[in-house]
C-alpha positions, 0 to 999 in steps of 0.5 A, spaced: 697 963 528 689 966 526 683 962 527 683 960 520 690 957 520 688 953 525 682 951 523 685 948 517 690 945 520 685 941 525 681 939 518 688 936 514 689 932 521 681 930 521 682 928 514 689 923 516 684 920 521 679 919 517 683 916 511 687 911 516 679 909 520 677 908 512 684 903 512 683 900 517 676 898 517 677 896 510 683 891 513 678 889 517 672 888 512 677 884 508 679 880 513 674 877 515 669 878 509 663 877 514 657 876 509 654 883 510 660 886 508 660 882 501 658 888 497 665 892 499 670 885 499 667 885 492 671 889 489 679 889 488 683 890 493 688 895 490 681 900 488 680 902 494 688 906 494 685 912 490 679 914 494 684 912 501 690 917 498 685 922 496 681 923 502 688 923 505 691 928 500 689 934 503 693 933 510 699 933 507 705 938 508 710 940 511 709 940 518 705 934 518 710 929 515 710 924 520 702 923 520 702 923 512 707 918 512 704 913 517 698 914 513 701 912 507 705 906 511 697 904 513 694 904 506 702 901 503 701 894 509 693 894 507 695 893 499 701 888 501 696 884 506 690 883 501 691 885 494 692 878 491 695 880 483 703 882 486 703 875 489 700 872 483 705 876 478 711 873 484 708 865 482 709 866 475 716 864 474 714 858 478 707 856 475 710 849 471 714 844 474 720 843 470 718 837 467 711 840 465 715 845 460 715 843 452 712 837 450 711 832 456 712 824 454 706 820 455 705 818 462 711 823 465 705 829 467 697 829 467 696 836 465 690 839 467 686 845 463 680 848 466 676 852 462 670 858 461 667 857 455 663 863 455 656 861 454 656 854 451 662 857 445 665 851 442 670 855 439 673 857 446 673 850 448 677 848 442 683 852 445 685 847 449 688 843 443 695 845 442 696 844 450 695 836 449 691 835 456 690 829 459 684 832 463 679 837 461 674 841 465 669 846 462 664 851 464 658 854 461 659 848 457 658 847 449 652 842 446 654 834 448 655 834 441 661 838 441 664 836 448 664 828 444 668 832 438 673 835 442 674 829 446 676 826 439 680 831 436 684 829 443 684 823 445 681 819 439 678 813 442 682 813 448 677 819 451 671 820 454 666 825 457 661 827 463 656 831 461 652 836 465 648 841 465 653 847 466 659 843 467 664 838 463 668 833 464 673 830 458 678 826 459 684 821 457 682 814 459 675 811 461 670 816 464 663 814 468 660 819 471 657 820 478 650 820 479 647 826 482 643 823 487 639 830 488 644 835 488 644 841 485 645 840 477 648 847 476 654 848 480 659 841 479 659 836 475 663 829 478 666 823 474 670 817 476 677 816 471 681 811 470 687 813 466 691 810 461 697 809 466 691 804 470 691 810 477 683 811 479 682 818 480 675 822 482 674 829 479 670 835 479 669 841 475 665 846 478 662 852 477 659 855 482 653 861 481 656 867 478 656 874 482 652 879 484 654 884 479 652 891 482 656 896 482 651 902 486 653 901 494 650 906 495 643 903 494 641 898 500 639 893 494 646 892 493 648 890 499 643 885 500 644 882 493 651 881 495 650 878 501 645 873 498 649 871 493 655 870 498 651 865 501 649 861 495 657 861 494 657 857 501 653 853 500 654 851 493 661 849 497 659 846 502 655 841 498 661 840 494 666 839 500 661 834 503 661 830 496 668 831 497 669 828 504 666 822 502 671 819 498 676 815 501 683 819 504 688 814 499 684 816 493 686 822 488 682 828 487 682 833 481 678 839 483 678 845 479 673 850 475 670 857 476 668 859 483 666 866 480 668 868 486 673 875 487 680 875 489 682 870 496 677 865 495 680 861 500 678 866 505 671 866 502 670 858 504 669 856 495 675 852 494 678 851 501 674 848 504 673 842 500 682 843 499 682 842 506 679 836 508 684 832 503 689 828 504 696 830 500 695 826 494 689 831 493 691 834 486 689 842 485 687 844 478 685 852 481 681 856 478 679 857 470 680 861 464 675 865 462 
């Protein structure tokens, strides 16, 4: 074999390599998520398939199959682990319970919409009508004066609202809202309802500080503000949860609204912390529309 051959043939093994230490750091990056790292879990998962693939694809050939494909085995487990959008397209057979399906009776179902009405758009939030839900949370909210409208136009007089300054609730039934007593005004808002049916439940609309939206990774400005940024999530949260772990286990909860945060926010700590310390009867309304 001449020296050029096996000099080449050293770089497609070098290149494997370096595609299988990229996965795997990745795979370490995205499971840990630490802060400093936060400009590179930003991003989706399955992104990072074509510039893994690509650095790989010079080393593929015939007399390296068996190192080619533990390269692609690698990068195949590294999308299956992380990536959240094929889990998500298996759930959507199951995103209704039977009963929620078509035009629900009066108390068989508290349906819940959460919404991003996209700096204020009244129009956005009128989406919700022809879903007749029981329970509103909104986001970047309108004027109150269009918030009192909608509640209107949805419940008549059997309707309230809770008014913040960056979120919203509207609901079915009397709604008092919860005093702010010094905490950050931007990143939820919480109200007491009592529904028609007579159950008391404590709900939260949140929106918490929107991303670091930089895409120049290669500056060191942009790793820094993505780590900032990931700390303010966590400590919009944590603030949530505190609120949350204050309320007695038996009482139901309805938490939802926009956590701007990427894919696999329960690993980042914005929903699942406060999730967690509930009791069973906690009620989920996930994450928002846009």
């Amino acid at each position: 074999m001449r020296l050029s051959e096996r000099m080449g043939g050293y770089v497609q093994y070098g290149l494997l390599v370096l595609s299988a230490l990229f996965g795997a750091t990745l795979s370490v990056c995205y499971w840990r998520r630490p802060d400093s790292w936060a400009a590179v879990s930003f991003w989706p998962v399955w992104l990072w398939l074509a510039p893994g693939l690509a650095l790989a694809a010079p080393g593929f050939n015939r007399r390296r199959v068996r190192p080619a494909v533990a390269v692609i085995a690698l990068w195949l487990v590294f999308l299956a682990a992380f990536a959240e959008e094929p889990r998500s397209l298996l759930r959507l057979g199951a995103a209704l319970a039977p009963e929620a399906r078509g035009r629900p009776r009066h108390g068989e179902v508290l349906r819940v919409i959460s919404i991003n009405c996209a700096g204020g758009n009244r129009l956005a939030a009128a989406e919700v009508i022809p879903y007749r839900p029981d329970v509103v949370l909104l986001q970047e909210t309108p004027k109150r004066a269009d918030v009192e409208r909608l509640a209107r136009r949805l419940f008549g007089r059997n309707g309230g609202i809770a008014h913040g300054v960056d979120t919203d609730i509207v609901a079915r039934g009397r709604v008092s809202a919860v005093p702010l007593q010094g905490r950050i005004p931007f990143s939820f808002i919480q109200a007491q309802v009592r529904l028609p049916s007579g159950l008391e439940t404590e709900i939260f609309s949140v929106h918490l500080q929107p991303p670091a939206v930089r895409f120049d990774i290669w500056m060191s400005a942009c790793w820094r503000d993505h780590a900032v940024n990931r700390r303010v999530h966590r400590e919009q949260a944590s603030e949530l949860a505190r609120e949350v772990a204050s309320l007695p286990l038996d009482k139901p909860v309805i938490l939802g609204g926009d956590s701007t945060c990427p894919a696999a926010t329960a690993r980042c700590g914005c929903y699942g912390r406060a999730c967690t310390i509930r009791s069973a009867k906690a009620v989920v309304a996930g994450a928002t529309r846009s």
